[in-house]
N, C-alpha and C positions, 0 to 999 in steps of 0.2 A: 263414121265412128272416130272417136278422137281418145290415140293412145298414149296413154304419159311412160315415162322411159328414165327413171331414179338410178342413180351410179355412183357408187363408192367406191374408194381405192381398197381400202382394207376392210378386215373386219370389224376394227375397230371404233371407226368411224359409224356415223349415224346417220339416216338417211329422211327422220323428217325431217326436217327443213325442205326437201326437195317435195316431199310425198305431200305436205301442209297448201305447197303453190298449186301442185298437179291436180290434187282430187278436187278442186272446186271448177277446173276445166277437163277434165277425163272422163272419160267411163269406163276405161280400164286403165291400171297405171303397171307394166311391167317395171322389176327393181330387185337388182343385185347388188352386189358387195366382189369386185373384181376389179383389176388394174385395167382402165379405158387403153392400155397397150396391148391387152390380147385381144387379135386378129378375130378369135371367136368368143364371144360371151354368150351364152345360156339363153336369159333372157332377151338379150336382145335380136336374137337370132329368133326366137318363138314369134315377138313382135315383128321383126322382119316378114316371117314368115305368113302372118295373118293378117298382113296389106291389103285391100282392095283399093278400088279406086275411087277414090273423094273421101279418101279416108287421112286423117291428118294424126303426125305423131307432135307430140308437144314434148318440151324437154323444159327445164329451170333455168339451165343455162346449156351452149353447144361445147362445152368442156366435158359435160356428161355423157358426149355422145361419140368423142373423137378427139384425144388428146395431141392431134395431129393435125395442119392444115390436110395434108393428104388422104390421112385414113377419114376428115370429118368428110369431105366432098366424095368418096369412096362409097359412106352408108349415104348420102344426101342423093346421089346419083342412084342408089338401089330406089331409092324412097320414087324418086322422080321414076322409075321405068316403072313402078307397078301402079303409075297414076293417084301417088298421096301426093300431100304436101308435109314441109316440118315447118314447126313452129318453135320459137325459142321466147320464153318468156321475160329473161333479162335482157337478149337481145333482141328488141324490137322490128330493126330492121332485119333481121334472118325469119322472115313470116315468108316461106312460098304463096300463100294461100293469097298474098295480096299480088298487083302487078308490079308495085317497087320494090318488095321481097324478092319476085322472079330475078327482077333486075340486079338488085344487089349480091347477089351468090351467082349471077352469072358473069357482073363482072369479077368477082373477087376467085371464081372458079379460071377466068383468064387469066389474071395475076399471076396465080399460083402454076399454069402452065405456062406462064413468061417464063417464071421463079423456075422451075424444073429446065426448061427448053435454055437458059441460059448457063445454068449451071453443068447442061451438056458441055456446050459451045467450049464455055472454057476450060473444061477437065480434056476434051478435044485436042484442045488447042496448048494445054500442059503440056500433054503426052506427044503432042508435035515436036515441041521447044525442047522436050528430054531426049527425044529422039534424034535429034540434028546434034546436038551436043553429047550421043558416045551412050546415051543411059540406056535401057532397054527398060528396067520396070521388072513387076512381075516378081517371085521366088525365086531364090537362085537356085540353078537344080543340084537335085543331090548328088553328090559321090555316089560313081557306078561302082565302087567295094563295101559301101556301106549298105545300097540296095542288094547285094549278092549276097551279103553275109544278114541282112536281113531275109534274105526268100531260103537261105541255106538253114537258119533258125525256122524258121515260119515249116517247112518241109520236114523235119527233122521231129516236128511235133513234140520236142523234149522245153518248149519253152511255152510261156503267158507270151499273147498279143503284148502285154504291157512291161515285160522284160524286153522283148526285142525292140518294142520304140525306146527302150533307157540306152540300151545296149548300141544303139546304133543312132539313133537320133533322128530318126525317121517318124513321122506324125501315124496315127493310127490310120489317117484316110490314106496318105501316100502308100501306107503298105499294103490296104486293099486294093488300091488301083493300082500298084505292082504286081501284086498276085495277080490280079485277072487279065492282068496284059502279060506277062508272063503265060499265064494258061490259056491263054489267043495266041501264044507265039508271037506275039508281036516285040520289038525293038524295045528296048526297059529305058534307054538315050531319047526317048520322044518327050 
C-alpha cells in the first residue's frame, strides 16, 4: 500500500499543492498542519503506525517529512525497520524502493554520522584545550547563603517558588534539586 504524508507549518498555510502530487500515487494520503520540529505529529505517527511491509510512504518533498538531517533519517530508519520503503517525489533519488535510492540514503545516512562523530571529536577536543588552560566549563555554583536562605524561605512556606528564585537568584530547577538533596541529607556543595 502506498501512503502520502502532506505537512504544513502553520495553519495558515495550504496543503494542496502537496495533496494534488500525492493522490494520483496513494491510496491513502495522511495530512496535518504542524511545525515538522515536533518530535510527535498526529498524523504522522498514525501513518507510522500502519506500516507493513512493502508498503511505501510517498512524500512531495523530504522537508515534509523531517525538517532536520537528523530527525529526516530518525523516521526514514522507523520506515526501514518495519520493512516500507520512502519515496520523495521532488527528490528522485531519495526512492528506497529502487537499489540507487538504498544507495543514496545510505550513503548520505554515513555523512551525517561523519557530521555528528566529528563534531564530537572536536567539542572533545575544546573541552581538552579549556582544561589545560585553567577553565573548567560548566555553571558556576552558587553561593552556599543564597541556597540556605533559599531552602530557609522554601521551608518557611511563607513564600511563591517564584519569589524565592527573584529573591535569591537561584533557577527554579536548582531549588528543586536543593530541596531534595537537602531532604537525602546529602551535601548542598556538590
Amino acid at each position: 500500500m502506498k501512503f502520502g504524508y502532506a505537512r504544513v507549518s502553520t495553519i495558515d498555510q495550504n496543503l494542496d499543492r502537496q495533496i494534488d502530487v500525492l493522490k494520483n500515487e496513494c491510496d491513502r494520503i495522511f495530512q496535518e498542519k504542524i511545525s515538522g520540529k515536533k518530535l510527535h505529529r498526529p498524523e504522522l505517527d498514525k501513518l507510522l503506525d500502519q506500516l507493513r511491509p512493502g508498503d511505501i510512504v510517498v512524500v512531495a518533498d523530504l522537508t515534509r517529512l523531517g525538517r532536520s538531517v537528523k530527525d529526516l533519517f530518525k523516521i526514514v530508519e522507523i520506515i526501514r525497520n518495519k520493512g516500507a520503503n520512502l519515496k520523495s517525489l521532488k527528490e528522485p533519488w531519495a526512492d528506497t524502493t529502487t537499489p540507487e535510492g538504498k544507495l543514496m540514503f545510505t550513503i548520505f545516512a554515513g555523512l551525517a554520522q561523519f557530521e555528528r562523530d566529528i563534531l564530537s571529536v572536536r567539542t572533545k577536543e575544546g573541552l581538552a584545550s579549556a582544561r589545560a588552560r585553567g577553565r573548567k566549563g560548566g555553571r558556576p555554583k552558587l553561593k552556599k547563603n543564597n541556597v540556605e536562605l533559599a531552602l530557609k524561605m522554601y521551608y518557611s512556606k511563607d513564600y511563591s517558588i517564584s519569589e524565592i528564585t527573584k529573591a535569591t537568584g537561584i533557577s527554579k530547577t536548582s531549588l528543586y534539586r536543593y530541596i531534595d538533596l537537602n531532604e537525602n541529607n546529602e551535601s548542598i556543595n556538590k
